[in-house]
N, C-alpha and C positions, 0 to 999 in steps of 0.2 A: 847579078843582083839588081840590076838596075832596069831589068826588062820589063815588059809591060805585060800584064795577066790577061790571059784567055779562060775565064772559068763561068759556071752559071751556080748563084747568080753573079752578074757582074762586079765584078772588085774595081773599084775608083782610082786607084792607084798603082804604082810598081811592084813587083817581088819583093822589096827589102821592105816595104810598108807593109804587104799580106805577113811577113814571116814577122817581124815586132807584133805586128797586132794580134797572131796567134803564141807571142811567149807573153805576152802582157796577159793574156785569158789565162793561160797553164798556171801562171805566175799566182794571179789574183788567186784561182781558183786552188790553188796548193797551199795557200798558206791558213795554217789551223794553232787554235791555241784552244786553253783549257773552257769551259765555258764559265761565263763570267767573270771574267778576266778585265776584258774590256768593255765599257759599257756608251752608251752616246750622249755626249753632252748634249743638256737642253738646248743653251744659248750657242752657242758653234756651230751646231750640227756636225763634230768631229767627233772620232772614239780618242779613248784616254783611256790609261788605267784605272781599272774602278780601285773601289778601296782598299779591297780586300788580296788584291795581287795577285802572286800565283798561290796557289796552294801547296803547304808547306807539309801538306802527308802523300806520300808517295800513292796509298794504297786510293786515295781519292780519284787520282787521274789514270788508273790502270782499266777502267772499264771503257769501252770505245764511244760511250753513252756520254762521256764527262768530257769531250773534246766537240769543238765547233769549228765553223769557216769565219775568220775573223775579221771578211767583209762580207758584205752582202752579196748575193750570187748580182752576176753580169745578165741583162737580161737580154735576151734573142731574138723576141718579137716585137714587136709594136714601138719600142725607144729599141734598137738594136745598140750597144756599147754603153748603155747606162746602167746603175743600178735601182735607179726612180724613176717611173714613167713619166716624159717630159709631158705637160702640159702647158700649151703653146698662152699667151698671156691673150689671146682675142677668146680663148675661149674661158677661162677662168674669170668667175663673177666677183 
């Protein structure tokens, strides 16, 4: 677990760092709740529960239309392990 990666592209770290950082993806990426459930606070920039909660008729969450991912996806390109494109403060005006 403590061994050092040979892969392309290159991994910066050990085995045990590649294999957390692939359950923290699964992880992010597998958790779903109903939509509108949670919504983003202005001032925090955190989710909370909205008002409204869960919904309390069953037949509402039975279509697979009424369920969301309840962060935002991880993104792959350009900010790799974020879910906001970092923009660096030299370039922001």
């Amino acid at each position: 677990m403590n061994e050092s990666i040979d892969c392309c592209p290159p991994f910066p770290g050990k085995e045990r760092h590649l294999l957390r950082s692939q359950l923290a993806r699964i992880t992010h990426a597998a958790q779903i709740c109903p939509k509108g459930m949670y919504e983003l606070d202005e001032e925090t920039q955190e989710y909370k529960m909205a008002e409204g909660g869960v919904p309390s008729d069953l037949e509402l969450i039975k279509p697979l239309e009424s369920w969301a991912h309840k962060f935002p996806i991880i993104l792959t390109a350009g900010s790799p392990g974020r879910c906001t494109h970092f923009m660096p403060a030299t370039l922001k005006t």
